[in-house]
VEXMIVO-273476 format. One record per residue (C-alpha): x, y, z; residue in one letter; residue number from 1. Coordinates in pm, 1 decimal. Last residue first. Layout:
east:north:up:code:pos
X:Y:Z:a:NUM
...
***
This chain:
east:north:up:code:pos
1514.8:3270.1:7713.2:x:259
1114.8:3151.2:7628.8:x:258
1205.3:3090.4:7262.9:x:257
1490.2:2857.8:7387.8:x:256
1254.7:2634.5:7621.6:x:255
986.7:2626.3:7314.8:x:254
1243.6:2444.2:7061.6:x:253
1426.9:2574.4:6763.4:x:252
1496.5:2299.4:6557.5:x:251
1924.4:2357.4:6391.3:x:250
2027.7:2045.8:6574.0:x:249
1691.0:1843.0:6370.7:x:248
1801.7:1973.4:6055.0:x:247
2133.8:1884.1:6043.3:x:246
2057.8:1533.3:6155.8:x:245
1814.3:1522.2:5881.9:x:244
2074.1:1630.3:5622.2:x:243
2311.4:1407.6:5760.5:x:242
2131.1:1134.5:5558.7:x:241
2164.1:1286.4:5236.4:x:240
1821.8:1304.1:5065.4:x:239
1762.0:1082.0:4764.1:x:238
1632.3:1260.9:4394.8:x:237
1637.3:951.8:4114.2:x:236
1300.5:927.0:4127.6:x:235
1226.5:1266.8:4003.1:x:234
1515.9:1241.1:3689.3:x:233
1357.6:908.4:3585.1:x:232
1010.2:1085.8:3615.4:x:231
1132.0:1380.9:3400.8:x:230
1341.2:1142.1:3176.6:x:229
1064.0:957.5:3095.3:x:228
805.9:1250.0:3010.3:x:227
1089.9:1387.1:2795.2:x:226
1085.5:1048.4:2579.9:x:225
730.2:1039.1:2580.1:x:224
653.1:1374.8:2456.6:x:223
905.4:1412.6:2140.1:x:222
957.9:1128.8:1943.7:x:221
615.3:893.7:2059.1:x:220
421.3:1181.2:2105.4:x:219
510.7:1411.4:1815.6:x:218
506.3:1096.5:1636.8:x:217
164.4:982.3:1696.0:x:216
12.7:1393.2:1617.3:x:215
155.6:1425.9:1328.5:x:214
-0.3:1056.1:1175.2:x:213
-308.0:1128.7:1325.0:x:212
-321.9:1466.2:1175.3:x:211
-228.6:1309.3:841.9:x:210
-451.9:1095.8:868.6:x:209
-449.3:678.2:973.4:x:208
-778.4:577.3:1024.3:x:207
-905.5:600.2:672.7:x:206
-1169.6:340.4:673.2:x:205
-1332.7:104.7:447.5:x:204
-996.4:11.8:301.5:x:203
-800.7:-26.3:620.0:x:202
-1085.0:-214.9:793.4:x:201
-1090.4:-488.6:549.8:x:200
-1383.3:-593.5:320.5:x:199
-1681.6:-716.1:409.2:x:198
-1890.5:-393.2:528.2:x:197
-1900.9:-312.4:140.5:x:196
-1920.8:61.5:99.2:x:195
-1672.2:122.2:-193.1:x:194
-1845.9:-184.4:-381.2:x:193
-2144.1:-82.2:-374.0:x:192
-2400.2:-262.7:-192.8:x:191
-2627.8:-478.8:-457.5:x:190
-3014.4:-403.1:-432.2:x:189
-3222.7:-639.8:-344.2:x:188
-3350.5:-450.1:-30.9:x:187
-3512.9:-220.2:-241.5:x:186
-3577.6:120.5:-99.9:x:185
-3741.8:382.2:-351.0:x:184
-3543.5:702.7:-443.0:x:183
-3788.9:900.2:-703.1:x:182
-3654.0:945.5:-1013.6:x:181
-3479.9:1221.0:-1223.7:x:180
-3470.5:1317.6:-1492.1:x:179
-3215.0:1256.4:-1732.5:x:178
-2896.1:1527.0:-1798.4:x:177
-2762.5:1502.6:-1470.8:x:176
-2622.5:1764.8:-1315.2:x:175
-2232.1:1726.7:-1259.0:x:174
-2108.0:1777.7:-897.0:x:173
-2139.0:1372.5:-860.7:x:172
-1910.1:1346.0:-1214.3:x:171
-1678.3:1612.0:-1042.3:x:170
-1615.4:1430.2:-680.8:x:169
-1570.7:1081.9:-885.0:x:168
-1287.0:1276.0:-1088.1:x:167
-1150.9:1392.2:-746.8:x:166
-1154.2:1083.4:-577.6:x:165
-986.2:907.4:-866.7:x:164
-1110.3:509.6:-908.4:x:163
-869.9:248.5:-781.6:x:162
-643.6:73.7:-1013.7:x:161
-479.7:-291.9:-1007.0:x:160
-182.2:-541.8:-1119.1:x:159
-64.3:-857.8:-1192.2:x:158
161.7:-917.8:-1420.1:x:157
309.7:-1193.9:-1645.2:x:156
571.9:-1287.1:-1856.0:x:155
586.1:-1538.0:-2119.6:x:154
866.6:-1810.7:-2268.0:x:153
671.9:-1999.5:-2343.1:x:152
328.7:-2024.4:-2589.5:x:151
8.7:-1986.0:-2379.4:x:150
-231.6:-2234.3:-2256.4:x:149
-65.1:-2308.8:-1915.9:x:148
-61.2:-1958.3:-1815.2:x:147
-412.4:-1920.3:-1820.5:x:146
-478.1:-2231.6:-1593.0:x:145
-201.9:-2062.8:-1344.0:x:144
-436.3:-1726.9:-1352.9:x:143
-727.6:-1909.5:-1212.2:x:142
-1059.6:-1720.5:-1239.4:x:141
-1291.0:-1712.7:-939.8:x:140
-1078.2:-1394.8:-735.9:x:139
-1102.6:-1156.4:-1060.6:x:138
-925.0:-1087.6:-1291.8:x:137
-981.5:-862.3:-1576.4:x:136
-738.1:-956.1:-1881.6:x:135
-483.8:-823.5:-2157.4:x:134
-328.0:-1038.9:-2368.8:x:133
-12.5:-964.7:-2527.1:x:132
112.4:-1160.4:-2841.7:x:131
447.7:-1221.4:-3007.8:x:130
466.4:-1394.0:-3332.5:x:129
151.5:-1619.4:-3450.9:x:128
-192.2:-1508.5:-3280.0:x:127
-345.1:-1546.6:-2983.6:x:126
-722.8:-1466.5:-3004.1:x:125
-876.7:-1794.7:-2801.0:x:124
-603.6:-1650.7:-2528.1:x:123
-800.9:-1396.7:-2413.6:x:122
-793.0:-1006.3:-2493.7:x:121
-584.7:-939.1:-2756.9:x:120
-281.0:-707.3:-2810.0:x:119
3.3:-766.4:-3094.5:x:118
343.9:-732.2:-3038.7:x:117
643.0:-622.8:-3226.1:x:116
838.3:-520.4:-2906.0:x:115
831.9:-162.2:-2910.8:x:114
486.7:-164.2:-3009.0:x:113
369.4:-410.9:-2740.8:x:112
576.2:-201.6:-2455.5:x:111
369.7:113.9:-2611.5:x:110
67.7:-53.8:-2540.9:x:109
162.1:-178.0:-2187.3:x:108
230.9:201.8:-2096.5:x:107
-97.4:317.2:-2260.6:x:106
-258.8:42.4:-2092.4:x:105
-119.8:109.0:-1742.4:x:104
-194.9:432.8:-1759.0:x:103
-535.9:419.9:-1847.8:x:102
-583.9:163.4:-1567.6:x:101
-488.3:402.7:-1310.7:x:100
-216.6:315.6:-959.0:x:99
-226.6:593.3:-734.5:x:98
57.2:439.3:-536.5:x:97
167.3:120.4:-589.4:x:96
161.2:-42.8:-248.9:x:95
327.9:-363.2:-217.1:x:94
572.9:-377.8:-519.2:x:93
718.3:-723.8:-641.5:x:92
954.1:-825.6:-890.1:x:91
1016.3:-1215.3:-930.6:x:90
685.2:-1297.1:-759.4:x:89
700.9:-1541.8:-527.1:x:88
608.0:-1898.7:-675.3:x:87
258.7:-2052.9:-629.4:x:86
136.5:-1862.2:-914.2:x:85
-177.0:-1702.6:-869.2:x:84
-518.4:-1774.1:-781.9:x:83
-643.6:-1429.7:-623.4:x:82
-789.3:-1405.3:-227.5:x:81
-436.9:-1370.9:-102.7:x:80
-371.0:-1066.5:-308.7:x:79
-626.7:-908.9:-98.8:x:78
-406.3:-716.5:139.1:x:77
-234.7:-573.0:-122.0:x:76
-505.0:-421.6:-235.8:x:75
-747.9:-464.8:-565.9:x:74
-1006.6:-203.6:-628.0:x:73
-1011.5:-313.6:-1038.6:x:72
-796.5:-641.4:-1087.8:x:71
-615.2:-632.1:-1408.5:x:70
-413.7:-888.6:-1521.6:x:69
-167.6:-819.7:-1814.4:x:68
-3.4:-1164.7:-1979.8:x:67
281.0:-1112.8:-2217.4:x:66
375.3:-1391.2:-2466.0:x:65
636.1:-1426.5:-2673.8:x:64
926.5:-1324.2:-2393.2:x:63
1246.1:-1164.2:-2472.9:x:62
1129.5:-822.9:-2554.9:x:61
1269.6:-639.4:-2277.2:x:60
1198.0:-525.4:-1876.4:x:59
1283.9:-167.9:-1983.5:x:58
934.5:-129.5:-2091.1:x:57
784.5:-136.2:-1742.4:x:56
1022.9:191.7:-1691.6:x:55
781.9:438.6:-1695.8:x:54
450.2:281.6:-1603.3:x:53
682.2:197.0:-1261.2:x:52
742.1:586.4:-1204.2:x:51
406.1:692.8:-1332.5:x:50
227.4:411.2:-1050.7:x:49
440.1:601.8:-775.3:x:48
656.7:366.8:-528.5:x:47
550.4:206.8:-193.1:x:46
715.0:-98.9:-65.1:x:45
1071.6:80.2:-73.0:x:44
1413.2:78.1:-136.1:x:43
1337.0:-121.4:-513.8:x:42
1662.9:-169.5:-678.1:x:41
1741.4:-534.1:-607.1:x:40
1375.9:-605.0:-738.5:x:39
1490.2:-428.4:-1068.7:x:38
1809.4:-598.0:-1144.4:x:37
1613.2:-947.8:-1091.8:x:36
1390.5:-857.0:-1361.5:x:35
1583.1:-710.8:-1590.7:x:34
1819.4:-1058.5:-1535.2:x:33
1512.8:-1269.3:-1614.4:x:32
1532.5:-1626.3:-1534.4:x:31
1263.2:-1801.3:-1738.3:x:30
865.7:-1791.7:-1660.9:x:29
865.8:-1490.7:-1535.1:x:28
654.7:-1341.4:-1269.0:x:27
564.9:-919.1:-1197.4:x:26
353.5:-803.1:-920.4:x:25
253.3:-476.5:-838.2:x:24
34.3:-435.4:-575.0:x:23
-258.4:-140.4:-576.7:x:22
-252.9:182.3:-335.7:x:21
-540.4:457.5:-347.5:x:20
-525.7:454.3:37.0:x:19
-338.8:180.8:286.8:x:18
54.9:200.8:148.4:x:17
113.8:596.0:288.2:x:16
129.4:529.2:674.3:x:15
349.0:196.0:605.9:x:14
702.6:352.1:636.4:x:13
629.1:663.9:929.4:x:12
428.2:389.0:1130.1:x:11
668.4:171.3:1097.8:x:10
917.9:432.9:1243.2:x:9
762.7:531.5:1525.9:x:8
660.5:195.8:1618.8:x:7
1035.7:125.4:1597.4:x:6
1125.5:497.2:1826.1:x:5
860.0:361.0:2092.2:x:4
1033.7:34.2:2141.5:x:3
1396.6:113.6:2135.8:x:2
1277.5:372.6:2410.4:x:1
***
């Protein structure tokens, strides 16, 4: 029972983390109290992208250099693949759910303002005074080589975005403008990145539904414990041993029917 009631439950915790979910990781190169205050508050490995966008300001101004890394499609179970710091990350968030680029910028942006800051995009453009860089990364670039060059203290975060289903839904409803062509197969052609057949199985596939999901703990909660206590309730029936006796002295034989 212990058993079925824990996959129950982790299936329950981790059924929203594998669709339109980026990480959220935050390091500092000094001891940050925000920081620290804010790990200790997070419940739960999956927490909406507007609630984090939010409050990313309330982390403070005590840094001079803020370093945003965007990974576009990134999951948590591809972190691996990036060069990061060695460290753990001093606030971290496994599944950030439907995570957006454009809100991420217009939340980092408005950190930058509060803070005096001034955006560029490598660190070739840093300028005196506080600076933000923002940055696509990708698996070949090394984030600790990055962190080297710029003035201390900094903070830095690594995030990601996934593309809206329902936007990509309207642009393929919308005619096209151009005409046009005839499809012709080229086997040079890149594969898309939505369709590789190289990334994991969670991302290509949406295995667990909400269906699914219903259906597991129905079973697991409600079917399989009363199936065990049926057959634990069957097995459990013994027949009194005088009962036998009893039956066999109450046996109506042939010599009796006859009298």
């Amino acid at each position: 029972m212990r058993c079925i009631l824990l996959a129950a439950s982790v299936l329950a915790s981790t059924a929203f983390g594998f669709k339109n979910t980026s990480p959220f990781l935050v390091w500092s190169s000094t001891s940050d109290e925000s920081l620290s205050d804010a790990q200790s508050e997070v419940t739960s490995g999956v927490i909406a992208a507007e609630e984090i966008y939010g409050t990313i300001g309330s982390i403070g101004c005590d840094w001079n250099t803020l370093v945003v890394g965007h990974a576009h499609g990134l999951h948590q179970s591809r972190v691996s693949g990036l060069r990061l710091p060695s460290t753990d990350a001093d606030l971290s968030i496994p599944y950030l759910v439907r995570p957006s680029k454009e809100g991420l910028d217009e939340a980092i942006d408005e950190w930058a303002q509060i803070c005096g800051a001034q955006v560029v995009a490598d660190t070739r453009s840093l300028k005196d005074g506080k600076n933000v860089i923002k940055m696509d990364v990708s698996a070949e670039q090394d984030l600790t080589t990055v962190l080297d060059s710029v003035p201390s203290p900094y903070i830095l975060i690594v995030t990601g975005s996934h593309p809206d289903a329902k936007q990509e839904r309207q642009e393929g409803a919308t005619p096209s403008s151009e005409p046009s062509e005839p499809l012709r197969p080229s086997s040079s052609a890149p594969a898309d990145d939505d369709t590789t057949v190289d990334g994991p199985l969670l991302e290509r596939v949406q295995l667990l539904t909400t269906p699914i999901i219903t259906g597991l703990l129905v079973t697991f909660l409600l079917f399989l414990p009363i199936l065990y206590v049926g057959i634990s309730a069957l097995a459990g029936i013994q027949v009194p041993p005088r009962m036998l006796e009893i039956g066999k002295a109450t046996h109506v034989g042939k010599d009796r029917k006859d009298q």
